[in-house]
N, CA and C atoms as an extended XYZ file, in Angstrom:
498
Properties=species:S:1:pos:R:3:atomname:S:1:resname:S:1:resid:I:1 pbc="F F F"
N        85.891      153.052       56.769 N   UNK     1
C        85.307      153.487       55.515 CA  UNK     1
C        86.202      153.089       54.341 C   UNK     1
N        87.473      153.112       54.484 N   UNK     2
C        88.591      152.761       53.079 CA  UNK     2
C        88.375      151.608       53.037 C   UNK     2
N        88.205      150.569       54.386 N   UNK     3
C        87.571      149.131       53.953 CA  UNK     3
C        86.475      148.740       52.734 C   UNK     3
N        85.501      149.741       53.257 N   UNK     4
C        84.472      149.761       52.257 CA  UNK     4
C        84.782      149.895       51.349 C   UNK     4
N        85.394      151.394       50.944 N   UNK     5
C        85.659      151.459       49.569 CA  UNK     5
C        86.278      150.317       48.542 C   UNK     5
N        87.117      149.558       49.609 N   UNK     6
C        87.730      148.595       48.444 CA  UNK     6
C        87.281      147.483       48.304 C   UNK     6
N        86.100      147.180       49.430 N   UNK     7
C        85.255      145.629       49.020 CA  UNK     7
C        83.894      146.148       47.995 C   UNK     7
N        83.290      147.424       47.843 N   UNK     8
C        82.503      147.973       46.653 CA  UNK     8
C        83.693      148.127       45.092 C   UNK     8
N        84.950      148.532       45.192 N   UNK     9
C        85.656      148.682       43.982 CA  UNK     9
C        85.908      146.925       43.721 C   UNK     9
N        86.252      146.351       44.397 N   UNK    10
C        86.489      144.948       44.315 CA  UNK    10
C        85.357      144.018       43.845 C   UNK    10
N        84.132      143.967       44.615 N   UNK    11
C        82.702      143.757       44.065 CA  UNK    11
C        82.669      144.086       43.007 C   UNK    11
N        82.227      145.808       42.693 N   UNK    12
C        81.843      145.678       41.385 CA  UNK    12
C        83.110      145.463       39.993 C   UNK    12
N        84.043      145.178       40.081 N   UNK    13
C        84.902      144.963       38.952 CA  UNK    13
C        84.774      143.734       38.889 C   UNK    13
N        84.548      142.611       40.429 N   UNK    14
C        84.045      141.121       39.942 CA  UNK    14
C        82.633      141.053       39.004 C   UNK    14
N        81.929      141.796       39.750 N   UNK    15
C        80.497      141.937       38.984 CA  UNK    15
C        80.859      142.266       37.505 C   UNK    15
N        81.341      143.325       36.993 N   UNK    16
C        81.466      144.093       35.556 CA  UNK    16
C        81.805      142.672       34.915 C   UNK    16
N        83.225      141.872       35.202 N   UNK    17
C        83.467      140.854       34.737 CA  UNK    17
C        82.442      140.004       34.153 C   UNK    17
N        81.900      139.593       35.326 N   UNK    18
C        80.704      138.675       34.983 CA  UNK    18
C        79.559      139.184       34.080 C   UNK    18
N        79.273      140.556       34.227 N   UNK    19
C        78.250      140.907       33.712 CA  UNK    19
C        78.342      141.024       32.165 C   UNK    19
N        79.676      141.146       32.001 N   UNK    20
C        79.758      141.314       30.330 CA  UNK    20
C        79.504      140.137       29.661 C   UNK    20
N        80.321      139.101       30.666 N   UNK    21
C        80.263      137.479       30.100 CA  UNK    21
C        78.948      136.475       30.326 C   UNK    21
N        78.128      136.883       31.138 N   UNK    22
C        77.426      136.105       31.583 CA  UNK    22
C        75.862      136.492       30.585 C   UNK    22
N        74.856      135.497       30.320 N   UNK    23
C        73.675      136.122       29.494 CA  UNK    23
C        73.145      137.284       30.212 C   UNK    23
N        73.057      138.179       29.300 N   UNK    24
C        72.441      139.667       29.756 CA  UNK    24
C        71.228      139.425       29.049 C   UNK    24
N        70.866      138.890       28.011 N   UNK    25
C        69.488      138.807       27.306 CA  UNK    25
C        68.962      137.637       26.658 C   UNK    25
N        67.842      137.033       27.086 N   UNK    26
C        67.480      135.722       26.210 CA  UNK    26
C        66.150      136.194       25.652 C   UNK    26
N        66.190      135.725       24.562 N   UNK    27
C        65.606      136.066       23.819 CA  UNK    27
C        64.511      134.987       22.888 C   UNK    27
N        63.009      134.675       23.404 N   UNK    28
C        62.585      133.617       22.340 CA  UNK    28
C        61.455      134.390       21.298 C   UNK    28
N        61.726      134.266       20.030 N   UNK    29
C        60.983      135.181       19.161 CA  UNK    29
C        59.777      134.505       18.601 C   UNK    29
N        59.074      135.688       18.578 N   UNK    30
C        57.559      135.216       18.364 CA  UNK    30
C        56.891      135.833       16.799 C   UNK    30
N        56.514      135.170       16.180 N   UNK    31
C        55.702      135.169       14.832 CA  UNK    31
C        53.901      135.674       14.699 C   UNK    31
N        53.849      135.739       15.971 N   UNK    32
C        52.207      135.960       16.057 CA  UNK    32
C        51.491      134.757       15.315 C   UNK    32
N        50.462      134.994       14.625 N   UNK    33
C        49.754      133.800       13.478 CA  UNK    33
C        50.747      133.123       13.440 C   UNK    33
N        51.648      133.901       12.657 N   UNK    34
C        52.758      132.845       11.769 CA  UNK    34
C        53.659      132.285       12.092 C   UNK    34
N        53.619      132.138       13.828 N   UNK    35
C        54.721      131.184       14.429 CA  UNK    35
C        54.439      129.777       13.690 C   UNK    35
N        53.340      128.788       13.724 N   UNK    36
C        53.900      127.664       13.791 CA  UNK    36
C        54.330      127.084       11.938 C   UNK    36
N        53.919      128.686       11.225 N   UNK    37
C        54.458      128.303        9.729 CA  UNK    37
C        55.961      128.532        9.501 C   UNK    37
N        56.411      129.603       10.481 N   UNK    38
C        57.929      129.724       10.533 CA  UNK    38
C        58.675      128.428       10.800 C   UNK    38
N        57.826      128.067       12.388 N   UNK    39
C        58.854      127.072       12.977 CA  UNK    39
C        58.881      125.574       12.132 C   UNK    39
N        58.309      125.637       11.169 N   UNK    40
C        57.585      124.383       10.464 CA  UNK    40
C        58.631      124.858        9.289 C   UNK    40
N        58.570      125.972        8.503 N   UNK    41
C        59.437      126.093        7.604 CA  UNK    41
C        60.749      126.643        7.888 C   UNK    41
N        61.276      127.380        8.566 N   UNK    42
C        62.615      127.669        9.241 CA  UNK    42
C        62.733      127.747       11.108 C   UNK    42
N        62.900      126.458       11.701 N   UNK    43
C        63.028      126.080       12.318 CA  UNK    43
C        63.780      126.831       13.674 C   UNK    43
N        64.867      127.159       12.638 N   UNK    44
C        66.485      127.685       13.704 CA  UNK    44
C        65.547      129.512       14.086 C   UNK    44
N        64.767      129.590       13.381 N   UNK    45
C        64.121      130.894       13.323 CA  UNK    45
C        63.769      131.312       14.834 C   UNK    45
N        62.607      130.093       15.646 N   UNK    46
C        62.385      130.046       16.801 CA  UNK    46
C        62.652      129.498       17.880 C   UNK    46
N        64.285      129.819       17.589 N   UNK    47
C        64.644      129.039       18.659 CA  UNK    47
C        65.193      130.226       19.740 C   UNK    47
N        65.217      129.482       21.029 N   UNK    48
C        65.630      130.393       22.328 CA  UNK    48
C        67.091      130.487       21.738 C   UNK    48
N        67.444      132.128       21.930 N   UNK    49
C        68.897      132.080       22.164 CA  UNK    49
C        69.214      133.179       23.842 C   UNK    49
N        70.423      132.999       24.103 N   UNK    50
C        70.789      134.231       25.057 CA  UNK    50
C        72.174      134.772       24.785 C   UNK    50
N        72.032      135.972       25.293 N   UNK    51
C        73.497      136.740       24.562 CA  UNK    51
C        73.978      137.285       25.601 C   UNK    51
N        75.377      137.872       25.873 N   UNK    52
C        76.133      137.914       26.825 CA  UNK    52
C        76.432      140.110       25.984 C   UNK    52
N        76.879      140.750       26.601 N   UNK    53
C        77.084      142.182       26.174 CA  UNK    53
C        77.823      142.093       25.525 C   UNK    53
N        79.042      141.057       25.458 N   UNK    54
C        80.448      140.583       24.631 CA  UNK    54
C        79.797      140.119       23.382 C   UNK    54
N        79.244      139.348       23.389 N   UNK    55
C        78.453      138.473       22.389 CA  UNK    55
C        77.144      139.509       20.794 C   UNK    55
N        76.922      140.148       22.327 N   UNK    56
C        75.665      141.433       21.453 CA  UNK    56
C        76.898      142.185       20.297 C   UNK    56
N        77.971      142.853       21.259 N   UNK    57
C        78.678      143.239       20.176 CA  UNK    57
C        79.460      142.678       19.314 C   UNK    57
N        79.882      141.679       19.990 N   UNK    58
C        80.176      141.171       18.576 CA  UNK    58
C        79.542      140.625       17.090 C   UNK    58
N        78.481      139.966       18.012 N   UNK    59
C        77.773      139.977       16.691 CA  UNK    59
C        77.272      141.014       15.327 C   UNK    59
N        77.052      142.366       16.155 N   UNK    60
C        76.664      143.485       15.492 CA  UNK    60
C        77.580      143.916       14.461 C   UNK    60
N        79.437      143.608       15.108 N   UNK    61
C        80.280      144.138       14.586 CA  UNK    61
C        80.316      143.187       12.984 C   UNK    61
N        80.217      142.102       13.540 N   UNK    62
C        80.473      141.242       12.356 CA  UNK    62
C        79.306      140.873       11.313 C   UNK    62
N        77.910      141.222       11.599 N   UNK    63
C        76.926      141.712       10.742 CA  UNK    63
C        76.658      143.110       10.060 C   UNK    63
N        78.020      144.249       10.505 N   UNK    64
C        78.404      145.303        9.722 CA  UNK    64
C        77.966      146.318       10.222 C   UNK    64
N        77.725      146.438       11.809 N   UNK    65
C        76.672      147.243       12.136 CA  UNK    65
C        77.603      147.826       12.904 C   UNK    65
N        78.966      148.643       12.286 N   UNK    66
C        80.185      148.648       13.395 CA  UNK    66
C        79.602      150.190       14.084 C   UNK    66
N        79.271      151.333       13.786 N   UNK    67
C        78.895      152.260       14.588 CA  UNK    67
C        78.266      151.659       15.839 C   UNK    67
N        76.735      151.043       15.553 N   UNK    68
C        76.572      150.319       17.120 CA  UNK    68
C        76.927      149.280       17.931 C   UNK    68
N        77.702      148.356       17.199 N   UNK    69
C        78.827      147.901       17.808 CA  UNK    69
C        80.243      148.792       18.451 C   UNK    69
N        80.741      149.999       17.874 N   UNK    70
C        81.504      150.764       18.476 CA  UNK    70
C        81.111      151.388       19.624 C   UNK    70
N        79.781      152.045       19.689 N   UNK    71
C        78.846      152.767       20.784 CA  UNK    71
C        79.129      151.720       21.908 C   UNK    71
N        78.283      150.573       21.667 N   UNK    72
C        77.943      149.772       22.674 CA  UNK    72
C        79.643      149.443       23.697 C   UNK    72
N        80.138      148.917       22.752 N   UNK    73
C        82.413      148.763       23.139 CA  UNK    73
C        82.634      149.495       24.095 C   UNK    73
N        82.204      151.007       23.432 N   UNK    74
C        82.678      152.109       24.440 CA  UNK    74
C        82.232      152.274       25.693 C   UNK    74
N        80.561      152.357       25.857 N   UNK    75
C        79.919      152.906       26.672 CA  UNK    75
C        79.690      151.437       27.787 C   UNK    75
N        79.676      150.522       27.428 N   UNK    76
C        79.327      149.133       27.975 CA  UNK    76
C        80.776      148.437       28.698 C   UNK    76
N        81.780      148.467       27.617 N   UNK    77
C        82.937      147.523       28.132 CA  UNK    77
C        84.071      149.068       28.587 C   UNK    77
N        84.473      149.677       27.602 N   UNK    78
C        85.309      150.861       27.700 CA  UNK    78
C        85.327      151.903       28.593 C   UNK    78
N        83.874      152.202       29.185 N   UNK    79
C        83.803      153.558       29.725 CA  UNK    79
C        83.940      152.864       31.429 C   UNK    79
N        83.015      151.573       31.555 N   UNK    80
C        83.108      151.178       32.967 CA  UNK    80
C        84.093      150.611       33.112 C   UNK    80
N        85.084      150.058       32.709 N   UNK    81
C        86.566      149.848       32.928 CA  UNK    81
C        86.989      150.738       33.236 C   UNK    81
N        87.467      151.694       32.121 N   UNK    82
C        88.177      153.181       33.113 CA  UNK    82
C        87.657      153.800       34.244 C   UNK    82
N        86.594      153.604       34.236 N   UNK    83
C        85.626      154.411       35.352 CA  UNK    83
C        86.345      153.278       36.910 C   UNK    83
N        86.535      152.510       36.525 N   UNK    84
C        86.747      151.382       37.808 CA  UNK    84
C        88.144      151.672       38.023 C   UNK    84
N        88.998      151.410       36.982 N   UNK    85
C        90.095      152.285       36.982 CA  UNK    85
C        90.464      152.994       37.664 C   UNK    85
N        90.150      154.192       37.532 N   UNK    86
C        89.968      155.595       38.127 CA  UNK    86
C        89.970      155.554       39.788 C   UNK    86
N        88.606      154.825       39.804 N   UNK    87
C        88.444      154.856       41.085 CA  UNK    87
C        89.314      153.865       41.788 C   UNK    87
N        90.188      152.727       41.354 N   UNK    88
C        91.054      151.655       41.988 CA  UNK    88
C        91.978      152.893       42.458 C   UNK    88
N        92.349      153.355       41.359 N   UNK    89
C        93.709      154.502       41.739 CA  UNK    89
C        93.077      155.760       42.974 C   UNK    89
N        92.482      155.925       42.948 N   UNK    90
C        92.038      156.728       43.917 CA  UNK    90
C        91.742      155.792       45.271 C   UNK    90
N        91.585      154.646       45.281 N   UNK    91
C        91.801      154.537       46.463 CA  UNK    91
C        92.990      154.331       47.131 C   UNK    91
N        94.046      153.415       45.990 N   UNK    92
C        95.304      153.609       46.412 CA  UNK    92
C        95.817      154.859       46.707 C   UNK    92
N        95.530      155.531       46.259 N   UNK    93
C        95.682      157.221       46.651 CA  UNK    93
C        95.561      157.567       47.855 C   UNK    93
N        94.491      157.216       48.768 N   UNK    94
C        94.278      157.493       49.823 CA  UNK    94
C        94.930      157.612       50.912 C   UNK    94
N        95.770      157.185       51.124 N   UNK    95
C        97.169      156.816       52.499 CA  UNK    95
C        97.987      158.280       52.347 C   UNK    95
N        97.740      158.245       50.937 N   UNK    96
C        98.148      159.884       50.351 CA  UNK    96
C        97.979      161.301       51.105 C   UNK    96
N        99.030      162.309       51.453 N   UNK    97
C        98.487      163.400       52.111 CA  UNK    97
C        97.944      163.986       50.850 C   UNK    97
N        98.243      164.092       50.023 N   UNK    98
C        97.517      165.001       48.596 CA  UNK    98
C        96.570      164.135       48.104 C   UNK    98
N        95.676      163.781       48.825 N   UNK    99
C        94.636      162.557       48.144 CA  UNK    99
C        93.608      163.324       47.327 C   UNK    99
N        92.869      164.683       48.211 N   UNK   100
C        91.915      165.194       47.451 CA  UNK   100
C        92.481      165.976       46.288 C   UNK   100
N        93.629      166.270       46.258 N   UNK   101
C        94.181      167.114       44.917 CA  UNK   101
C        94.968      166.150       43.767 C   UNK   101
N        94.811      165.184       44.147 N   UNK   102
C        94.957      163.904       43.118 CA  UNK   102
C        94.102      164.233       41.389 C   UNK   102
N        94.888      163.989       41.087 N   UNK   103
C        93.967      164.339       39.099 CA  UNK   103
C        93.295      162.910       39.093 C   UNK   103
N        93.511      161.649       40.124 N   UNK   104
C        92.262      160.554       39.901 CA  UNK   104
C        91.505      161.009       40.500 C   UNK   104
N        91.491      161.886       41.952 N   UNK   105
C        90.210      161.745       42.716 CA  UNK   105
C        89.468      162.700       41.952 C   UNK   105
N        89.957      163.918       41.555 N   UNK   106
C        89.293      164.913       40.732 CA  UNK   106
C        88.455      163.959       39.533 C   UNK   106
N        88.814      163.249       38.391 N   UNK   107
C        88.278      161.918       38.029 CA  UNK   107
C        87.450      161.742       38.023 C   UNK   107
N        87.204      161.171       39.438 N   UNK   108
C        85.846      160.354       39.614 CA  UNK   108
C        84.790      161.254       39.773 C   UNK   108
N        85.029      162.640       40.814 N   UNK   109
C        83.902      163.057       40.864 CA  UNK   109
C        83.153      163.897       39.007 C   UNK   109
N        84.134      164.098       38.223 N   UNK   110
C        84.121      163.971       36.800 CA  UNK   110
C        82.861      162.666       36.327 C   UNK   110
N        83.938      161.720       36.603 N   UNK   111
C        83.238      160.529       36.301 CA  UNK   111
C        81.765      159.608       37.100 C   UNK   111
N        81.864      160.656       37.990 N   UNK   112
C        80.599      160.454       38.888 CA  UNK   112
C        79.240      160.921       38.305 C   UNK   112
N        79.296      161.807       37.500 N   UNK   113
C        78.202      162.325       36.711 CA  UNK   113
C        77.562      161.390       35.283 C   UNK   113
N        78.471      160.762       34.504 N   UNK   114
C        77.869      159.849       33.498 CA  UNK   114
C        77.832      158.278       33.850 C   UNK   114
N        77.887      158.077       35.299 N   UNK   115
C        77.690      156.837       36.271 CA  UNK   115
C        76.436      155.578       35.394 C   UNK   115
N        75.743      156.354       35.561 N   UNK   116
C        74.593      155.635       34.508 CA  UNK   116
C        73.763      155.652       33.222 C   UNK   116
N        75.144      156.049       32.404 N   UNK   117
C        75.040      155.767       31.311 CA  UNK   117
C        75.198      154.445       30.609 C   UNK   117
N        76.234      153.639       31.162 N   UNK   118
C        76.292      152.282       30.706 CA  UNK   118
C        74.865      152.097       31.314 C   UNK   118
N        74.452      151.792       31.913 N   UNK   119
C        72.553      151.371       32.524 CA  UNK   119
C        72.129      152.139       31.375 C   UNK   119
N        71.656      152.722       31.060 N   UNK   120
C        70.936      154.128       29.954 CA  UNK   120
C        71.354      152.761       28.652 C   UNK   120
N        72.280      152.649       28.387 N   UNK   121
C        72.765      151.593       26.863 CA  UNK   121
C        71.781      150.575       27.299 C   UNK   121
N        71.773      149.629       28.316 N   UNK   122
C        71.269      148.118       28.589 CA  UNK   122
C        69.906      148.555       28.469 C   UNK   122
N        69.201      149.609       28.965 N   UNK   123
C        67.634      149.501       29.057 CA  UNK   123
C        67.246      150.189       27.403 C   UNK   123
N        67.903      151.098       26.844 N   UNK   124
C        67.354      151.440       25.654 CA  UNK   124
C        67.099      149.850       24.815 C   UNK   124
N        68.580      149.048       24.375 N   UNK   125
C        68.540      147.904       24.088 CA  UNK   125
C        67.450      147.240       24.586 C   UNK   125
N        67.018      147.096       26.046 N   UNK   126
C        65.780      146.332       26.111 CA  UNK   126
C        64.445      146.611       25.417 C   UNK   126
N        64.486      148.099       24.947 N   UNK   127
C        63.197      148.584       24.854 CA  UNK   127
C        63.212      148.736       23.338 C   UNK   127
N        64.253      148.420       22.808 N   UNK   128
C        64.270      148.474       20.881 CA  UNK   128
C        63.921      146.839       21.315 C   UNK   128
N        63.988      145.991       21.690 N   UNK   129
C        64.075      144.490       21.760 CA  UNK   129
C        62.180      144.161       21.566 C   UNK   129
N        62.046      144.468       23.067 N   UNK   130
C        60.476      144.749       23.495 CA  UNK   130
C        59.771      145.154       22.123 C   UNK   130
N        60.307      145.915       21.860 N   UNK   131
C        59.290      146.762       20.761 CA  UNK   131
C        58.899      146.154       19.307 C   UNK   131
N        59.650      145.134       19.257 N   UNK   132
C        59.374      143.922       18.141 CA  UNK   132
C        58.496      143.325       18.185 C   UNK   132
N        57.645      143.445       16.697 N   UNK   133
C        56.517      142.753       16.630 CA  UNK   133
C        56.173      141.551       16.526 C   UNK   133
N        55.136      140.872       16.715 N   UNK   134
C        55.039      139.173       17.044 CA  UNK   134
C        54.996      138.399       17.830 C   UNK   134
N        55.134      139.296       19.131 N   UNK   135
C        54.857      138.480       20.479 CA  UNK   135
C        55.753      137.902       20.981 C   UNK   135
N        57.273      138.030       20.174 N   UNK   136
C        58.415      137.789       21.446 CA  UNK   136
C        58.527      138.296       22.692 C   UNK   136
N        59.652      136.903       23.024 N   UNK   137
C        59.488      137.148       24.759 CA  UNK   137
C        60.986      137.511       24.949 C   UNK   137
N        61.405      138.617       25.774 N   UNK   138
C        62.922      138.843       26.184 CA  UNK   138
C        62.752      138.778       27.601 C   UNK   138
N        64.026      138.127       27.767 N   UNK   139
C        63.936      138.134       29.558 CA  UNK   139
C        65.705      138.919       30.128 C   UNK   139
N        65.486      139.098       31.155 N   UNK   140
C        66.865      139.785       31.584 CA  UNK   140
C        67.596      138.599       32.079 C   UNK   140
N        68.919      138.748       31.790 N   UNK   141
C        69.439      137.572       32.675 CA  UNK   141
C        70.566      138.305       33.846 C   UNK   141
N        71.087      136.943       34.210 N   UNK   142
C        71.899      137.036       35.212 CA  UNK   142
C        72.851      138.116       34.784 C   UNK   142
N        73.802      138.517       33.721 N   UNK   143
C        74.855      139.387       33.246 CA  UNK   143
C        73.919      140.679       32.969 C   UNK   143
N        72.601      140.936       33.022 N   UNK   144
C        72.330      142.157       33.032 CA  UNK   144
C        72.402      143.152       34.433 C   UNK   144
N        71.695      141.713       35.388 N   UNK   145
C        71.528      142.082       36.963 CA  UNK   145
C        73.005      142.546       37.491 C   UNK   145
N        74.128      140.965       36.877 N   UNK   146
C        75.354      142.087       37.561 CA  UNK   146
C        76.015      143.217       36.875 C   UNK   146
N        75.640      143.186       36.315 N   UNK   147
C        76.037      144.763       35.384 CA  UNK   147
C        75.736      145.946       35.961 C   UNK   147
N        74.320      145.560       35.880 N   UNK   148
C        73.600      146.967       37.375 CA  UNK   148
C        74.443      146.910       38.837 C   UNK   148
N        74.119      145.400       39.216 N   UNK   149
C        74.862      145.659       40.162 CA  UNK   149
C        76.444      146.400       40.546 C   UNK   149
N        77.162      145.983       39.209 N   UNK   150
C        78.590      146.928       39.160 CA  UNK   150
C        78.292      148.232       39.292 C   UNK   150
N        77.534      148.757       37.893 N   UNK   151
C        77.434      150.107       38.235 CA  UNK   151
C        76.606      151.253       39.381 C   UNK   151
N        76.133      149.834       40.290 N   UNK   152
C        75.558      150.772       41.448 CA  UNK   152
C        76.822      150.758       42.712 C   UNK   152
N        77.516      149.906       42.512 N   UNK   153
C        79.052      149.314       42.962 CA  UNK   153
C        79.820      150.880       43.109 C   UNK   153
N        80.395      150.881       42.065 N   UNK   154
C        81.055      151.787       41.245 CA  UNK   154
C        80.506      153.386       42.098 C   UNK   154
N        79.667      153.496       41.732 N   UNK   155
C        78.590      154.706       42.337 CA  UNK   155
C        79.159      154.868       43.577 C   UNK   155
N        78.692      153.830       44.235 N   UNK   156
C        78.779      153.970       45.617 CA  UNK   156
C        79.917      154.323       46.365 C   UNK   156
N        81.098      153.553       45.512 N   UNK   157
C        82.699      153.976       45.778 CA  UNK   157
C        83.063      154.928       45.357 C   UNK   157
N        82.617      155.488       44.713 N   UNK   158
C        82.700      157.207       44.097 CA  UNK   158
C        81.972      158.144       45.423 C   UNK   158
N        81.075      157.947       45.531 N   UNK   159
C        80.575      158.741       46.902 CA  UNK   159
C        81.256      158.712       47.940 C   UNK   159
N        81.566      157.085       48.356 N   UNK   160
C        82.066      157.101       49.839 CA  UNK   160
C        83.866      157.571       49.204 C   UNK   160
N        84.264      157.764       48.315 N   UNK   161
C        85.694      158.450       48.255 CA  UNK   161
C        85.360      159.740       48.444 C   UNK   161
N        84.105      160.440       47.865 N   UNK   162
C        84.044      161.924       47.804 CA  UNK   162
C        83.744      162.255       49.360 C   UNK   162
N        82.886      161.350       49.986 N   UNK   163
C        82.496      161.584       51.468 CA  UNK   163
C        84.186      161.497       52.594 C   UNK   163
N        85.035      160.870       52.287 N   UNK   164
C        86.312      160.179       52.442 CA  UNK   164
C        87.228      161.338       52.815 C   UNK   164
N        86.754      162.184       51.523 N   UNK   165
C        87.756      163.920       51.669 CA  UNK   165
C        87.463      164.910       52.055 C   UNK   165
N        86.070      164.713       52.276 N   UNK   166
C        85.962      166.191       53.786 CA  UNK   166
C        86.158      166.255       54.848 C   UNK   166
């Protein structure tokens, strides 16, 4: 079982990696009627782009939008880092006779409860996206899938540590 735990903590911190960097959202925007007067008069308007979670915030930050650029930092890059964190140290912990009275293992099961909140950030974002008028198209990409995939990662190594100490 400690095997496990450390090829799920190992997985998903490769995954988180990727998922921040890799396109989480492409995005081609739609005008309704007035697509082909846009694309005829501002061109760059309809064009495909895709954005990476790194990329989303930054852009936000530097178009002045620093509260949801700060939100997103925290809950997206900040909270699942420590959360992985946490749980790395807790498994090194384990060989430990005081493993369950550890202030990491205590931690996680802490940190086991707002597990999917970074997920909760990525799907609201999809659904302010969606909700734009004109018939754009958003698609999920590869950095959204491993993102989920981390944080179902993550999850899972939080359980099998809590299952670990009875």
């Amino acid at each position: 079982m400690k095997g496990l735990i450390h090829i799920a903590c190992f997985a998903s911190s490769l995954l988180l990696g990727l998922g921040l960097v890799l396109p989480a959202i492409s995005i081609t925007p739609g005008f309704a009627e007035l697509d082909p007067l846009v694309k005829l008069i501002k061109p760059e308007f309809g064009r495909f782009t895709s954005h990476s979670f790194i990329s989303i915030i930054s852009t936000l930050f530097v178009d002045g939008y620093y509260f949801l650029s700060g939100l997103l930092f925290v809950f997206s890059v900040l909270f699942p880092l420590w959360k992985l964190g946490v749980v790395w140290k807790a498994c090194f912990e384990i060989a430990d006779e005081q493993f369950t009275s550890s202030r990491s293992f205590r931690l996680t099961g802490f940190l086991g409860k707002f597990s999917m909140l970074d997920v909760l950030v990525l799907a609201i974002l999809v659904v302010v996206l969606k909700g734009l008028p004109g018939g754009g198209q958003i698609e999920i990409g590869p950095g959204a899938w491993a993102f989920g995939v981390s944080v179902f990662l993550s999850i899972l190594a939080q359980s099998l540590l809590v299952k670990l100490s009875k």
